[in-house]
N, C-alpha and C positions, 0 to 999 in steps of 0.2 A: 429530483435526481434519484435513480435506482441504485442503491448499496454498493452494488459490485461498480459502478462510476465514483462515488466517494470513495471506497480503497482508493480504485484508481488514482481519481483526485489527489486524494492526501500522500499517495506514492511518489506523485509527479511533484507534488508542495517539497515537499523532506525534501527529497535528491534534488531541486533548486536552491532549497536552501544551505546545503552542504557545498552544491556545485557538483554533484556526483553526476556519473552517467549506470543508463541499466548495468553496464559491464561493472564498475564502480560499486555500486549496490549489491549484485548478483558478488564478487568477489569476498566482499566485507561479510555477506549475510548465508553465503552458501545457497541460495534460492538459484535452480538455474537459470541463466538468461531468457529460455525461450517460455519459462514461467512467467517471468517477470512482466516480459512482450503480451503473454495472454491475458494478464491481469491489466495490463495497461491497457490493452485492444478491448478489454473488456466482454473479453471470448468465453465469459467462463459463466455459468449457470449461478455455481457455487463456490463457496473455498474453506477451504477446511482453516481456524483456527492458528493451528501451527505455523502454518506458512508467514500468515500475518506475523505469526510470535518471531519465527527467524528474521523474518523484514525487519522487526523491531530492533532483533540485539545487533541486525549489520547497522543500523543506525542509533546503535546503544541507548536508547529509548525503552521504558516502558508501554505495556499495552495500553494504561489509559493516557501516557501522552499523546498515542499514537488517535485515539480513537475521542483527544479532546480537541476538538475541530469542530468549526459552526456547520463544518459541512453532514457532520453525524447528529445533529440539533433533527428530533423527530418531523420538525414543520420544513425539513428540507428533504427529507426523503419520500420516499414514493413505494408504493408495493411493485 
């Protein structure tokens, strides 16, 4: 799995587990929705840090909660 699919991933985990929808998320976290959408679509090269941090505090989590997931374990990801 390439990076920007594990955000992905782990975005889609959180906001199941909440029951949240993007609009939901994007609300609580100030990230706009059509952000959100690119990250999900997985439209995006890069991502700056931050964003991920906002992600975090709409779902009042820290960033190593965020980034403790088997799906960020180095033998699942890919260059």
């Amino acid at each position: 799995m390439h990076l920007n699919e594990a955000i992905s991933f782990r975005i889609r985990e959180l906001c199941q587990q909440k029951g949240w929808t993007q609009y939901q998320l994007s609300m609580k976290s100030g990230v706009p929705q059509s952000t959100l959408s690119t990250i999900s679509n997985c439209a995006f090269p890069s991502m700056k840090l931050r964003i991920i941090y906002e992600i975090c505090e709409g779902f009042e989590i820290g960033l190593e909660e965020f980034f403790r997931s088997p799906v960020f374990d180095r033998e699942n990801l890919i260059d």
